[in-house]
N, C-alpha and C positions, 0 to 999 in steps of 0.2 A: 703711841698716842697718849697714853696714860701718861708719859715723862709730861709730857708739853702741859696737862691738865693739870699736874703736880705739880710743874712751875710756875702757872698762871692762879695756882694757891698759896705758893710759899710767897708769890709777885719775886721773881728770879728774871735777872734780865733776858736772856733768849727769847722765850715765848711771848713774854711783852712784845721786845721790839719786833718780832716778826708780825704779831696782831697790828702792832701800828702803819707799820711796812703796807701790810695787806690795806688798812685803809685809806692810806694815801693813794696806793695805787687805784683802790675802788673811786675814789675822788677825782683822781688825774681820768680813769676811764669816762667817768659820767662827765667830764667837763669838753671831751673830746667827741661823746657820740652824738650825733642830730637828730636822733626820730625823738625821743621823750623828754619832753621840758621842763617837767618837777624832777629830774637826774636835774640836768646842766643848772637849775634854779639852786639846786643842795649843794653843787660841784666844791663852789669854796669853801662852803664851813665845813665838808666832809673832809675837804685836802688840809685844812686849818686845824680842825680835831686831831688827826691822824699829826700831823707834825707837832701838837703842843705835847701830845702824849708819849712821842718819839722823843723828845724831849727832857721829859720827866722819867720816864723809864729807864732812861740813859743812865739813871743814878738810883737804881738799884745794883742790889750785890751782882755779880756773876751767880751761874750755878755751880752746883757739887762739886 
Protein backbone atom coordinates (compact mmCIF):
# COMPACT_ATOMS: atom_id res chain seq x y z
CA UNK A 1 0.00 0.00 0.00
CA UNK A 2 2.69 2.42 0.74
CA UNK A 3 4.37 1.78 -3.02
CA UNK A 4 0.90 2.81 -4.48
CA UNK A 5 0.92 6.14 -2.04
CA UNK A 6 4.61 6.79 -2.94
CA UNK A 7 3.67 6.70 -6.56
CA UNK A 8 0.65 8.78 -6.36
CA UNK A 9 3.41 11.42 -4.83
CA UNK A 10 6.29 11.04 -7.18
CA UNK A 11 2.69 11.00 -9.93
CA UNK A 12 4.36 7.57 -11.54
CA UNK A 13 2.20 6.17 -13.97
CA UNK A 14 0.81 2.77 -12.35
CA UNK A 15 -1.14 4.12 -9.65
CA UNK A 16 -2.41 6.94 -11.54
CA UNK A 17 -3.70 4.81 -14.17
CA UNK A 18 -5.29 2.51 -11.95
CA UNK A 19 -7.09 5.52 -9.89
CA UNK A 20 -8.36 6.51 -13.33
CA UNK A 21 -9.35 2.96 -14.25
CA UNK A 22 -11.16 2.83 -10.82
CA UNK A 23 -13.28 5.87 -11.90
CA UNK A 24 -14.28 4.99 -14.99
CA UNK A 25 -15.46 1.98 -13.75
CA UNK A 26 -17.28 3.98 -10.72
CA UNK A 27 -18.86 5.99 -13.80
CA UNK A 28 -19.67 3.03 -16.11
CA UNK A 29 -21.38 1.50 -12.72
CA UNK A 30 -23.50 4.51 -11.73
CA UNK A 31 -24.70 4.91 -15.43
CA UNK A 32 -25.99 1.31 -15.42
CA UNK A 33 -27.74 0.96 -11.93
CA UNK A 34 -31.53 2.26 -11.53
CA UNK A 35 -32.48 2.86 -8.03
CA UNK A 36 -30.47 6.48 -7.36
CA UNK A 37 -30.76 9.31 -9.92
CA UNK A 38 -28.06 11.85 -8.81
CA UNK A 39 -25.35 8.32 -9.61
CA UNK A 40 -26.90 7.97 -13.29
CA UNK A 41 -27.38 12.18 -13.39
CA UNK A 42 -23.07 12.43 -12.47
CA UNK A 43 -22.70 9.05 -14.73
CA UNK A 44 -20.96 10.91 -17.67
CA UNK A 45 -18.96 13.59 -16.28
CA UNK A 46 -17.66 10.87 -13.83
CA UNK A 47 -16.82 8.38 -16.89
CA UNK A 48 -15.54 11.79 -18.85
CA UNK A 49 -13.09 12.64 -15.70
CA UNK A 50 -11.90 9.34 -15.35
CA UNK A 51 -10.99 8.93 -19.26
CA UNK A 52 -9.47 12.63 -19.52
CA UNK A 53 -7.12 11.71 -16.62
CA UNK A 54 -6.46 8.20 -18.23
CA UNK A 55 -5.39 10.19 -20.72
CA UNK A 56 -2.93 12.58 -19.12
CA UNK A 57 -1.48 10.07 -16.99
CA UNK A 58 -0.53 8.11 -19.81
CA UNK A 59 2.32 10.54 -20.09
CA UNK A 60 3.87 10.23 -17.05
CA UNK A 61 7.28 8.39 -16.50
CA UNK A 62 6.81 4.56 -15.54
CA UNK A 63 8.06 3.59 -12.10
CA UNK A 64 11.34 2.56 -10.50
Amino acid sequence: MSNFIQGLLRFRRGPWEMLATTIIALGVFMLMQPFVIWAFTYSFITTLVGTVMFIIVSHFPEGD
